[in-house]
C-alpha positions as CSV (number, residue, x, y, z in Angstrom):
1,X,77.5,71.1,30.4
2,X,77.5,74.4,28.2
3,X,80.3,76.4,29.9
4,X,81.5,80.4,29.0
5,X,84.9,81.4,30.0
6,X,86.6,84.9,29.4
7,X,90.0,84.4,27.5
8,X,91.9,86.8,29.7
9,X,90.4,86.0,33.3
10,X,93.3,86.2,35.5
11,X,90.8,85.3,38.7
12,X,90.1,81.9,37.0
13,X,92.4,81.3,34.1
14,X,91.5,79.7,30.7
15,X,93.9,77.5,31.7
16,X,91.1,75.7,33.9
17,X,89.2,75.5,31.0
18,X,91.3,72.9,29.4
19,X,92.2,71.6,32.4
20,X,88.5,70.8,33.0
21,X,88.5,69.2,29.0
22,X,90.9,66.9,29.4
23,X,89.7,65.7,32.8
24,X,86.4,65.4,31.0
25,X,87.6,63.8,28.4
26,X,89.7,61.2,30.5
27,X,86.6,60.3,32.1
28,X,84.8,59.3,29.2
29,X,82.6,62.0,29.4
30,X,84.1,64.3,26.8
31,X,80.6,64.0,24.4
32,X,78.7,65.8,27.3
33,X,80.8,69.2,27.3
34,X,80.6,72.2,25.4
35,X,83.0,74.8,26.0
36,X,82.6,78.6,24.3
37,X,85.9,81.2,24.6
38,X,84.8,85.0,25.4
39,X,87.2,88.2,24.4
40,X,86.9,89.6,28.1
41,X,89.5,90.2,30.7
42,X,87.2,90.8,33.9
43,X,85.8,87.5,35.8
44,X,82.1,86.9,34.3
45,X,81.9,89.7,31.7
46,X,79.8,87.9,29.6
47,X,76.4,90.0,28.0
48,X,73.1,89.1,28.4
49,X,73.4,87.8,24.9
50,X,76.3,85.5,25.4
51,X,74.7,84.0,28.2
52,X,71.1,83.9,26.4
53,X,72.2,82.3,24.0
54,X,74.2,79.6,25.4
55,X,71.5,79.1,27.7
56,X,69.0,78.6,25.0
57,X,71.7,76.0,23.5
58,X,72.1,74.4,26.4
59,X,68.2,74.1,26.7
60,X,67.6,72.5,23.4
61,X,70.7,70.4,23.8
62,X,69.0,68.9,27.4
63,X,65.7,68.4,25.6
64,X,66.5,67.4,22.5
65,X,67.9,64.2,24.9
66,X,65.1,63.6,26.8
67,X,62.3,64.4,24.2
68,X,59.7,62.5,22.6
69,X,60.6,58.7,21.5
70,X,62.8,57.6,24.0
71,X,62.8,54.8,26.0
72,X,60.3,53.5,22.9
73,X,63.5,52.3,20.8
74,X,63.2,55.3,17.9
75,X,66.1,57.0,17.5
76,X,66.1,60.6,18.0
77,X,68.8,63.2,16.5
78,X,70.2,64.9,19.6
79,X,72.0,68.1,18.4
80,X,75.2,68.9,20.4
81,X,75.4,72.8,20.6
82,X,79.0,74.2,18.5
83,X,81.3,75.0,21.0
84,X,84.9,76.3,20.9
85,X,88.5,74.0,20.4
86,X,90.4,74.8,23.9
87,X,92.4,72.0,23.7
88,X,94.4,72.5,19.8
89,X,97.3,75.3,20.7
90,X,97.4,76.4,17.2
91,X,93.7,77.4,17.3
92,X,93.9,78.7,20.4
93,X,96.8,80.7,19.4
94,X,94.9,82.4,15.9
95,X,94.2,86.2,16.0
96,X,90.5,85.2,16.0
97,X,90.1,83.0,18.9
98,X,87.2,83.6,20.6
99,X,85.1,85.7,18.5
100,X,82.2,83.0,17.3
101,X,80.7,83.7,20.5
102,X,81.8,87.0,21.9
103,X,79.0,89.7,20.8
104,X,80.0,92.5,18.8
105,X,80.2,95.2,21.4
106,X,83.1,97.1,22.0
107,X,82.6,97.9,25.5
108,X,84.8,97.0,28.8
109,X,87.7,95.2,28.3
110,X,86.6,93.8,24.8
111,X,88.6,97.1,23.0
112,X,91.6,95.2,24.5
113,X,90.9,92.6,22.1
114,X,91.5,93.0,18.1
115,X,87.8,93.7,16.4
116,X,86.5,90.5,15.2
117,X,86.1,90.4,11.5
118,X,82.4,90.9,10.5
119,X,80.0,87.9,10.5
């Protein structure tokens, strides 16, 4: 799972989102989730970018494991998409958080949030 959550939802807080990690993770199952922070304050206000291009992640990621040589004993590279750290406070907490995979636009409730510095 590939999921996208808006760092100032108030309708589902990010809360949830490590919440949801560490209930993953105490199920063993911590390898199979990506999670990506957003700079947006409304519920879903995620561009057609953001979501493009962590569909296309998620995509690759799902084929990448079922692709050619398996079940035929080869060993196949399977590329976990880079997600975001929700669960480390101090990372959470840096003036940055969030901006690897929030687009660039300024628009909505991203001006709440501190430009990201240029990548």
């Amino acid at each position: 799972m590939l999921s996208l959550h808006g760092l100032g939802d108030l309708f589902v807080p990010f809360s949830m989102e490590q919440a949801y990690a560490r209930d993953v993770a105490r199920h063993g199952r911590g390898h199979l989730l990506v999670q990506r922070a957003i700079r947006t304050v409304n519920h879903c206000e995620f561009s057609r970018a953001e979501v493009g291009t962590a569909w296309n992640a998620l995509a690759r990621w799902v084929e990448s494991r079922r692709g050619p040589g398996k079940g035929h004993g080869s060993k196949r590279h399977v590329k976990v998409p880079v997600g975001d750290d929700v669960l480390d406070p101090a990372v959470v907490a840096t003036e940055t958080y969030g901006c690897r995979f929030s687009g660039r636009a300024r628009t909505g409730t991203r001006a709440l949030f501190a430009a990201c510095p240029s990548r």
